[in-house]
N, C-alpha and C positions, 0 to 999 in steps of 0.2 A: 505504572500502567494506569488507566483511565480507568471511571467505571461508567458505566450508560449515565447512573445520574450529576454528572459530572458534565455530559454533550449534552447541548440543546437538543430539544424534542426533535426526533428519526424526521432527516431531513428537512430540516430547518436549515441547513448549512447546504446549497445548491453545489455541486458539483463545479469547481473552476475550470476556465481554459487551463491547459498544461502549461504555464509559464513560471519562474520563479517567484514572482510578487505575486499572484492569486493562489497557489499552492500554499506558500508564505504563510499568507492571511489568514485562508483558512486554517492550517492546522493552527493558529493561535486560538480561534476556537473550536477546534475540537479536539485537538490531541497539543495542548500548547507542552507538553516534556518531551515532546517528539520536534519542537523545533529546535534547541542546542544541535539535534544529530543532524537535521537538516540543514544549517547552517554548515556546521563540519561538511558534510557530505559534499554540500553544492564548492565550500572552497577546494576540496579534492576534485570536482571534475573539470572545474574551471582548471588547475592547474594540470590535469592531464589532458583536457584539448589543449592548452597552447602548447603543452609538450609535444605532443603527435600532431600536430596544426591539422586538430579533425572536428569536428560538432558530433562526432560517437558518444565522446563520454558524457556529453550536455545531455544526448538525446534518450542517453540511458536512466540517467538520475530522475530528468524530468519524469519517464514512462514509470519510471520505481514508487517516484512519489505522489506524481496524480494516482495510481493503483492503491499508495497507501490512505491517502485521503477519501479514496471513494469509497475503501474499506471502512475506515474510523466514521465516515458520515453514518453511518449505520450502526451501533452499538451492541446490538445482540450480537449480526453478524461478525465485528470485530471479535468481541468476546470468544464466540461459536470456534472463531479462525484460532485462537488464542490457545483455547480448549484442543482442539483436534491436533494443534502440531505438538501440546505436549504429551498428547495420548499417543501421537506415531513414535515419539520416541521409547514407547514402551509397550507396543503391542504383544499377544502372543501368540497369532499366527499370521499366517501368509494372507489369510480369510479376512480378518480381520484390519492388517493394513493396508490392504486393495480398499475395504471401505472406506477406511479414516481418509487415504490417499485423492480418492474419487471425490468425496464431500468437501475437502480443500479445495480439490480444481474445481467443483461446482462455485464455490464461493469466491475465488480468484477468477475464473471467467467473468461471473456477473459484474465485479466489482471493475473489470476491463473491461467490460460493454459499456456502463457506467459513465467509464471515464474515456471513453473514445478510442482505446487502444486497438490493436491488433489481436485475432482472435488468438490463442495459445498456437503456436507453430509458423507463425505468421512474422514477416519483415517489421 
């Protein structure tokens, strides 16, 4: 895991188009132990579009990873995202994980606007 003083100063790293080489790039500086799974990852969707002859599983990975990058370009935020999904795993009530719940989409939404994606619910 990264720590903020690890990424260059909050938004120093612009937000890339959604393609494999500028996702790439950047997470080499900001999250460079997150590029092994990236690599991994993009060779799995490559090989499940040509299995399905579809550009679904390109268009999925691409959406997963521009989201993770527009995350990680912001290091509190990342952190905060970090924070809250190991606090949902241990809530103790209903009250409680509606909060934790809510504050994660807030911080997933933005991080989608960010990166140009589809509002939550959306194609």
């Amino acid at each position: 895991m990264s720590t903020a003083a690890e990424h260059p100063r909050g938004g120093a790293v612009p937000q890339p188009p959604a393609t494999v080489e500028e996702l790439r790039t950047a997470l080499t500086r900001i999250a460079p132990e997150a590029v092994a799974t990236f690599d991994a990852e993009r060779a799995e969707a490559v090989t499940r579009a040509r299995q399905e002859v579809s550009s679904a599983p390109m268009r999925r990975f691409l959406r997963q990873w521009a989201l993770h990058v527009a995350i990680e370009r912001h290091p509190d935020m990342a952190d905060r995202l970090r924070r809250l999904e190991a606090r949902a795993a241990s809530v103790d009530s209903i009250e409680e994980g509606r909060m934790v719940a809510a504050e994660i989409g807030r911080i997933l939404d933005k991080a989608a606007a960010e990166a140009g994606l589809p509002h939550s619910g959306e194609s």
